[in-house]
Every structure is written in structure tokens, then in C-alpha cells.
N, C-alpha and C positions, 0 to 999 in steps of 0.2 A: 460417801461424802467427798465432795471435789477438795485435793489437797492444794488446790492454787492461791496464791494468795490474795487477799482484796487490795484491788492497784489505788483503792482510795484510802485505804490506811497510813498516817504518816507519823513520825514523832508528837508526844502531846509537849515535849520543849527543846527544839531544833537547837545544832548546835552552832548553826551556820545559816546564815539567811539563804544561800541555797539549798540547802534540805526542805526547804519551803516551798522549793519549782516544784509544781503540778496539782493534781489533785482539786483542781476545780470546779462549783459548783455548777449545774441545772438548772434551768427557770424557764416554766413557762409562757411562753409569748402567748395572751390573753387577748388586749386589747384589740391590739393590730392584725389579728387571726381572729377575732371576732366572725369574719364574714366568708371565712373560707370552712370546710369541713373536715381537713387537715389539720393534726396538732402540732405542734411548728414551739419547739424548744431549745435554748441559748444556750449553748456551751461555755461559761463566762470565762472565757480566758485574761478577760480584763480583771481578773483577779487574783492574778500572778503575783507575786513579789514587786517586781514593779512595772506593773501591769499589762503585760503582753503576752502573747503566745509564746513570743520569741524568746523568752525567758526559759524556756525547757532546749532551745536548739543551741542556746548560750553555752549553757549548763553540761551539758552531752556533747559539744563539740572539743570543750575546753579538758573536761575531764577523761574523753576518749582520747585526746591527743596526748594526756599524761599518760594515759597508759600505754601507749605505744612507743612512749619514752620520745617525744617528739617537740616537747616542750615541758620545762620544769618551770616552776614558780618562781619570782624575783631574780631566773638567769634569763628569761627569753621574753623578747619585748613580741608583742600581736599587733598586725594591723588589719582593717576588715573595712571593703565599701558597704555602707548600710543606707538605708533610706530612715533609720532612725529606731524600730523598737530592736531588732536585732544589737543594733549599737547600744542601748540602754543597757540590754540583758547582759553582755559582752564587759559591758564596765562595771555591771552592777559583780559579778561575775570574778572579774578580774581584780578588782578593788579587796574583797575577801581573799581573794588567793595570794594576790601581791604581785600581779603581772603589770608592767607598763602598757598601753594599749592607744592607740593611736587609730582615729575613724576617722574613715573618707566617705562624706554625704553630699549629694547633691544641696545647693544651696537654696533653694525650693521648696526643702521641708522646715517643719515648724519651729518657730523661736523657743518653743517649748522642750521641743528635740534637745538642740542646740543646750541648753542651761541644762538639761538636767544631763548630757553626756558628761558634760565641764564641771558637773556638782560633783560626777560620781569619780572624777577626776584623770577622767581622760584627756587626751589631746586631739583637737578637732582639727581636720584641712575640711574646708568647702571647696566646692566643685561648681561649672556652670548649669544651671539648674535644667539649661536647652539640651545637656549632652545627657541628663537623664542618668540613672543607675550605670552605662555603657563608658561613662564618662569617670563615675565614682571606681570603676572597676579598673579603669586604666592607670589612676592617680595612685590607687592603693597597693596595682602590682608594681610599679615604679618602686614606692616607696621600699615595698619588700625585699627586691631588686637591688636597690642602691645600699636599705641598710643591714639586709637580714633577718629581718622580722619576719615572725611568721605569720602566714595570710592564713586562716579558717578555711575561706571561701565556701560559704554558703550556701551559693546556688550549687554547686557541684558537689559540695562534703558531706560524704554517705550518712554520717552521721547525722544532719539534719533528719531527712526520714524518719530513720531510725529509730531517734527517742519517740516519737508520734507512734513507729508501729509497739515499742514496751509502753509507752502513758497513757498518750491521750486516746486511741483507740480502746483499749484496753478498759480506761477510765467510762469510757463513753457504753460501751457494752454491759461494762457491771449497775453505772448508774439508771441505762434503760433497759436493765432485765433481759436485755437481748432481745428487745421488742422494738429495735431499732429497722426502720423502712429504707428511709432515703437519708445519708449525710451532704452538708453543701459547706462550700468554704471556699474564699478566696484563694487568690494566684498569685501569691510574691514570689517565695523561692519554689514553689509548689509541694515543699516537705509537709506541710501539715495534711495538706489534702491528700498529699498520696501515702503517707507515712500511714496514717489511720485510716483509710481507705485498704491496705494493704492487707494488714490485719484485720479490721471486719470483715473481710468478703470470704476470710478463712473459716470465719464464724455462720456467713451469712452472704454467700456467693451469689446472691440474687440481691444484694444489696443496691440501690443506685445510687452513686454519685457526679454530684453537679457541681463544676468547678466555674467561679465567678470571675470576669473578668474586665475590664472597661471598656466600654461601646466604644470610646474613644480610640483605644489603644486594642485593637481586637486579635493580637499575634497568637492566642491559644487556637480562635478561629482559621487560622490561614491570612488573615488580613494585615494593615501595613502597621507598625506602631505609629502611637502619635499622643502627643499631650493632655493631659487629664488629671482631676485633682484628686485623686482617689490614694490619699498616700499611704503604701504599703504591699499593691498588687499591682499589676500590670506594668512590671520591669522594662517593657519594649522588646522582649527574647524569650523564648522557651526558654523556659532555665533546665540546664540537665537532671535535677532534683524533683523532676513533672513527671510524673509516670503514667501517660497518658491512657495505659490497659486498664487501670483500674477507675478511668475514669468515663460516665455514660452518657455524661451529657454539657457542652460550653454553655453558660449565657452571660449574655453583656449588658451590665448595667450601666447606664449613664453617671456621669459626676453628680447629674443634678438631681436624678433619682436617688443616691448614695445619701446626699447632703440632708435632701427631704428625711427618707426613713430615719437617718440617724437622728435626725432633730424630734422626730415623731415617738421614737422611741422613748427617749429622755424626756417629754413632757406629757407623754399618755401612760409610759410603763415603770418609769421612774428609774430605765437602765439606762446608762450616762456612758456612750460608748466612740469609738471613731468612726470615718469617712465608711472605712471596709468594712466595716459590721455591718453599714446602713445598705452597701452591696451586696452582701452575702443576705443579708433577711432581705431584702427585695427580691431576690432571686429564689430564694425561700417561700415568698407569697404567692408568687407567680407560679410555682412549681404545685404548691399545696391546693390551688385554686381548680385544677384541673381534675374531671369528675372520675377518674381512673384513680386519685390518690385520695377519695373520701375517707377519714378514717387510718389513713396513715400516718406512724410519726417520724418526723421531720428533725435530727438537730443539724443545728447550725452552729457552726464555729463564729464566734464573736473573739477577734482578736485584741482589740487594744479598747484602754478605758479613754474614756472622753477630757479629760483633763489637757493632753498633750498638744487640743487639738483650738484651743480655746482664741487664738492671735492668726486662725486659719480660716477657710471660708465657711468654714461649719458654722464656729460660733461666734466670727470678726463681725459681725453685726450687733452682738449681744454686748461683747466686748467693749465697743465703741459707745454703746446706750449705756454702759455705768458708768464708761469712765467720766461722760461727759453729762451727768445727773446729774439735777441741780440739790444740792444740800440744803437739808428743809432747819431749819434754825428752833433752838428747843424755847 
């Protein structure tokens, strides 16, 4: 009998909302895999605590750097550039622990973003939305700079990886029996993809992974960065956090393919997700489509829940048709 233990085991009453990072649930993509012979399954990380992948790199950056005696609780103020779910996780994070926290975001990303960093009682600086993450990353090393705060940093900080190669890997093996084919996942900081990629392939070295990233912005390919709505992946830079050996295969989805699947998701399968999820299962369908992958399964990282994303181009059309309803008189 293997004495390992089950990585989806967690407390049945948490003592801390972070004892609640991970562990998330499986679902199969039905619908929208209808027409392919591939089975094509959702890693729901939109089911995080408050709802993102980034909620486990939050969690494992902040509590590795305590133990390295690098940061104590209510003595050491953090600062971190984020495109917004890392900054959630980070305050949600911080908030519990008792860190001051101070996020530098492009101003670009979601008003949703935005309110809920300010809920969880962070301090915001915006950035110009043209300089991109390049630009959040210049603002935040300043700040560090000028007042001593400590930066995470993300795209660089081992620890990102890391938690992915103890969780979500881990998580992802035991929930598919180890009957896992191909995993695919977007390209922000590139720790989820390579984090769990890393440890699979120790399981299952014939594994393939396919890392997504914006037609628009194609620098995982060799190509130039450039502008795209896809928020959460396609930073404009390899991030040092990308570990390209374990990686077997680039594809670039469009913004507007992104927008499509995500919308399709949420009104044919009833998962209610962001931009990147509708990237990463596009690239997912497209891969499972192929007569060499008949029969194979497929997860997919789905990082963030569709809520944050509501005053963006995903759902700013929906948005806009309630606001401006006409009320029917009883």
C-alpha cells in the first residue's frame, strides 16, 4: 500500500482561509468536445478561495519567504507588479496574515480587479496600460527600492513553480488516476505550466505539454510582443519561471477566439470562467481534434472565475444590455 498521502485531502473546518488554497475540483468538458474523440477535462482553479490559480503562488511565496526568515507579519510591508489574480491572491493572503501590501497593475486590467484588491485592503498604483506588465515591473521595483518593501517577484520567485510541482500536479495525477495524456495551460508567469509539468513527466515522461499563448503577443514563439486582451498570459517577455524542457508544444490563440470559447463555455457548460480559460480550451480543442490524440485525456488548466471579468470585453456587452433594461412595471 503506497504510504503517500492524498494531495486532495484538506481540513473538514480550516483555520484560516488560506488552508483552503488548492485542492480543486475536475469537470468534464461535454458540450464543447462533443465533436472531437478526445476527452478534454477542467482543472477548475476558478475555485480557489478567491478564485484563481494564483491563490496557491500567493500562499507558497509568502509563507516560503517566512520561513526563510525574509519577511515577518505586521514588520514587513510587500510590494508585487500583478496583472490582477496574483494581486487578489497576495491581499487575500496578506490580509489574514497582517502584511501591508501595496500592487502595481497595469491600468488595462479589470475594474473588477481593481475593487476587489481595495476590498481586500490593499494599496493600488496604476501603471500605463501601453507599457504592459514591463512597466508594472519597473513601478513596483522603484517602489521597493525607495521604501524597502519586499518584492515577491513572481515571474522569477522559485517558489512560484514550486507550489504547482507539491499541488496542482500532484492534485492532478491522483484526480486522473494517472491516466493523464496531454496537460495545456496558459503563459503568465509560466509557474503553473511548468510547476506541474515538472512533476508529471516524473510520473509520466511521455507526457505532452502545450503551453498557450496570444497570437497577438507570440514571444513564447520567437515573435515580437504586442497588445491583446487576454488578461493574465502573454506578459510581452519570457518570464524566467517558463521552463521551456518540459514544455512540447507553443500555440497561439487569438483574443477573439479567447472571448468566443469563454463565452461558449458559460452558456453551453455552465462554467463561468475568464479570457485565459477560453485560451487554454481552445488550444485544448484544437490539440484533442487531431486523429493521433483519439481517446486521449486532455486537462486543462482553467485559471480564473468569470466574475472579475464582467466591465471587460468578455462580458461588457452583457453588462451594458442590463444595465440599460427597460423595467417592466408590476
Amino acid at each position: 500500500m503506497s504510504t503517500e498521502t492524498n494531495p486532495m485531502n484538506g481540513p473538514k473546518i480550516a483555520e484560516s482561509i488560506i488552508d483552503l488554497v488548492g485542492r480543486t475540483p475536475i469537470v468534464r468538458c461535454r458540450k464543447l468536445a462533443s465533436n472531437i474523440n478526445a476527452n478534454i477535462f477542467l482543472k477548475l482553479e476558478s475555485m480557489e478561495p478567491c478564485s484563481s490559480v494564483k491563490d496557491r503562488i500567493a500562499k507558497s511565496m509568502i509563507e516560503e519567504a517566512e520561513k526563510r526568515g525574509d519577511i515577518i507579519p505586521g514588520q514587513t510591508a510587500l510590494v508585487e507588479p500583478t496583472s490582477g489574480n496574483t494581486g487578489i491572491g497576495l491581499a487575500m493572503v496578506a490580509a489574514a496574515k497582517g502584511y501591508e501590501l501595496t500592487l502595481v497593475m497595469p491600468a488595462t486590467m479589470s475594474i473588477e480587479r481593481r475593487v476587489m484588491l481595495r476590498a481586500l485592503g490593499a494599496r493600488l498604483v496604476l501603471t500605463p496600460g501601453d507599457k504592459g506588465m514591463k512597466g508594472a515591473i519597473a513601478v513596483a521595483t522603484r517602489i521597493a527600492d525607495e521604501t524597502g518593501a519586499f518584492m515577491l517577484n513572481q515571474f522569477s520567485n522559485s517558489d512560484n513553480p514550486k507550489v504547482h510541482r507539491e499541488t496542482t500536479g500532484p492534485e492532478i495525477w491522483e484526480q486522473t488516476d494517472g491516466q493523464i495524456d496531454i496537460l495545456v495551460g496558459g503563459v503568465g508567469t509560466g509557474g503553473t505550466i511548468s510547476g506541474s509539468s515538472q512533476f508529471l513527466k516524473t510520473r509520466k515522461p511521455e507526457l505532452w505539454t502545450v503551453a498557450v499563448e496570444p497570437e497577438e503577443s507570440p514571444v513564447l514563439s520567437g515573435g515580437n510582443p504586442g497588445p491583446h486582451k487576454i488578461q493574465g498570459i502573454g506578459a510581452g517577455f519570457v518570464p524566467q519561471n517558463y521552463d521551456a524542457s518540459v514544455v512540447n508544444e507553443v500555440i497561439q490563440i487569438s483574443s477573439q477566439e479567447s472571448i468566443d470559447i469563454s463565452k461558449a463555455l458559460a452558456r453551453q457548460e455552465g462554467v463561468f470562467v475568464g479570457i485565459s480559460s477560453g485560451a487554454a480550451l481552445a488550444a485544448a480543442l484544437r490539440v484533442g481534434a487531431r486523429p493521433e490524440n483519439a481517446g486521449k485525456n486532455i486537462v486543462v488548466i482553467i485559471p480564473s472565475f468569470g466574475e472579475r471579468y464582467l466591465s471587460t470585453v468578455l462580458f461588457g456587452d452583457l453588462q451594458k444590455e442590463v444595465t440599460e433594461q427597460e423595467i417592466v412595471q408590476p
